[in-house]
N, C-alpha and C positions, 0 to 999 in steps of 0.2 A: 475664329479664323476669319476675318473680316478684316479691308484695309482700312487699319485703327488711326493711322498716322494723319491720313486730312481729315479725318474728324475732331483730332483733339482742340487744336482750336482755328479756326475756319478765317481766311482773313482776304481770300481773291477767291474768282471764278475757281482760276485753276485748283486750288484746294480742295473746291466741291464736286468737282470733277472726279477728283482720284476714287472714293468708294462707289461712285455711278462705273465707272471702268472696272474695276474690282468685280462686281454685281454682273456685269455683263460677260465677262471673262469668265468668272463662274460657270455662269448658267449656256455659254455656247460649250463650256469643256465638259458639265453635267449632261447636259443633252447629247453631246458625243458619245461619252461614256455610255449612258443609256440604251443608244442607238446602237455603238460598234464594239463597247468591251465585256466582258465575258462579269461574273458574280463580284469578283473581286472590285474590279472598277466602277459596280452599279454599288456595292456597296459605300465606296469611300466616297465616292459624286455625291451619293446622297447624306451620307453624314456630314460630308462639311457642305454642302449646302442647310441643313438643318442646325449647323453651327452657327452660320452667316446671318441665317434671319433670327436666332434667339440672343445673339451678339445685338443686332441693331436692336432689336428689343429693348432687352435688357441695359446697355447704356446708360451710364450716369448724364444726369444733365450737363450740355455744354460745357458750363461755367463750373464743374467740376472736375470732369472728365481726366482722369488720366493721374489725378492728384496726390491720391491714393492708393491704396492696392483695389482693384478694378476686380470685387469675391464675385460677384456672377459673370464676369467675363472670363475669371480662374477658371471657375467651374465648368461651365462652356468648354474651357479648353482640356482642360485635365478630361472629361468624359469623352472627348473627342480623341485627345491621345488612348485612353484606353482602348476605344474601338477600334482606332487604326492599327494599336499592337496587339489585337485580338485577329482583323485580317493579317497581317505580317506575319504571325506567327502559321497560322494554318494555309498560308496562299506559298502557291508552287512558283510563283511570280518573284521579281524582283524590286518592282517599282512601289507596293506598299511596303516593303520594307524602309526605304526611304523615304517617302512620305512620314512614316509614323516618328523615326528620327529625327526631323522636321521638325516636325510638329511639339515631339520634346522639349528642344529648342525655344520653341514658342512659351512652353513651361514655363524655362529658366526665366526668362522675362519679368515674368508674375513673380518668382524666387528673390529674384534680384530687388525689386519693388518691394518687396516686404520686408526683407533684409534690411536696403538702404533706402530707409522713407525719401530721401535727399535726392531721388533721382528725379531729375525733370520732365514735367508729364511729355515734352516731346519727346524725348530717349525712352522711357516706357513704351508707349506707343505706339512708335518705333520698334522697339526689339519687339514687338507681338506682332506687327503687322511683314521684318523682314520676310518670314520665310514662305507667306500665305503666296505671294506670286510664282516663286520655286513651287510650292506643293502642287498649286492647279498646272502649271507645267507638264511636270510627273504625270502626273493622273493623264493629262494630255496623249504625252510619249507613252506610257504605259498601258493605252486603251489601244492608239495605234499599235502597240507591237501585238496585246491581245487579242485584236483582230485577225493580224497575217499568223497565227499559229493555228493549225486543224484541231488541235486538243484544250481549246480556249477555256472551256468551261469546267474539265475536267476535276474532280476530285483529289486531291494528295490522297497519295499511300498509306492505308494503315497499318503505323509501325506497332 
């Protein structure tokens, strides 16, 4: 979950820009999160920031980037949807619900790339990078609501 799109191939200011914005967007909604929303949202703040720097990581060099099927950027993502549909399923919330479909989304990306080698590294990189701004959104709106609730932190019911 990283914005994969100006990295694929880099050609103005503005293109080196967009994952600098990205990275900072993050880290003021993580630090939100942190500060004002309840387990649920210090979880997902921190996964996908743990996402983010093992994505810049992991990256294929420039001049391949995106050409391929992108297996540690898969992977990165496929264990991040897992955890997102691990809080989803146990959070009394609404907002990682969403997210983690999201995030699926991000999957199909990687599916499609595999599928059709023929797709072009911007449209790759692209479908991974649409939903990353929607999710930290969410996580956004979703800290804020878990703030103004008295029962923020609360436990679900055992059925």
């Amino acid at each position: 979950m990283l914005d994969r799109a100006a990295q694929c191939v880099v050609r103005s200011t503005k293109d080196d820009m967009a994952p600098n914005f990205f990275r900072a967007l993050l880290a003021a909604v993580a630090i939100y999160a942190w500060l004002k929303g309840g387990r649920d949202e210090r979880a997902v703040s921190a996964m996908c920031v743990i996402a983010a720097i093992a994505t810049t990581a992991l990256l294929a060099p420039l001049q391949q980037r995106f050409h391929g099927l992108e297996y540690a950027v898969f992977l990165i993502d496929l264990a991040l949807s897992v955890g997102l549909i691990g809080i989803a399923l146990r959070s009394n919330h609404f907002s990682p619900l969403w997210v983690a479909g999201l995030q699926l989304t991000t999957i199909m990306g990687h599916v499609l790339k595999g599928v059709y080698s023929g797709l072009i590294p911007r449209a790759y990189a692209a479908s991974l990078n649409f939903w990353a701004y929607p999710i930290i959104i969410i996580l956004a709106i979703g800290t804020w609501r878990s703030s103004q609730r008295p029962d923020r932190d609360d436990f679900r019911a055992e059925i």
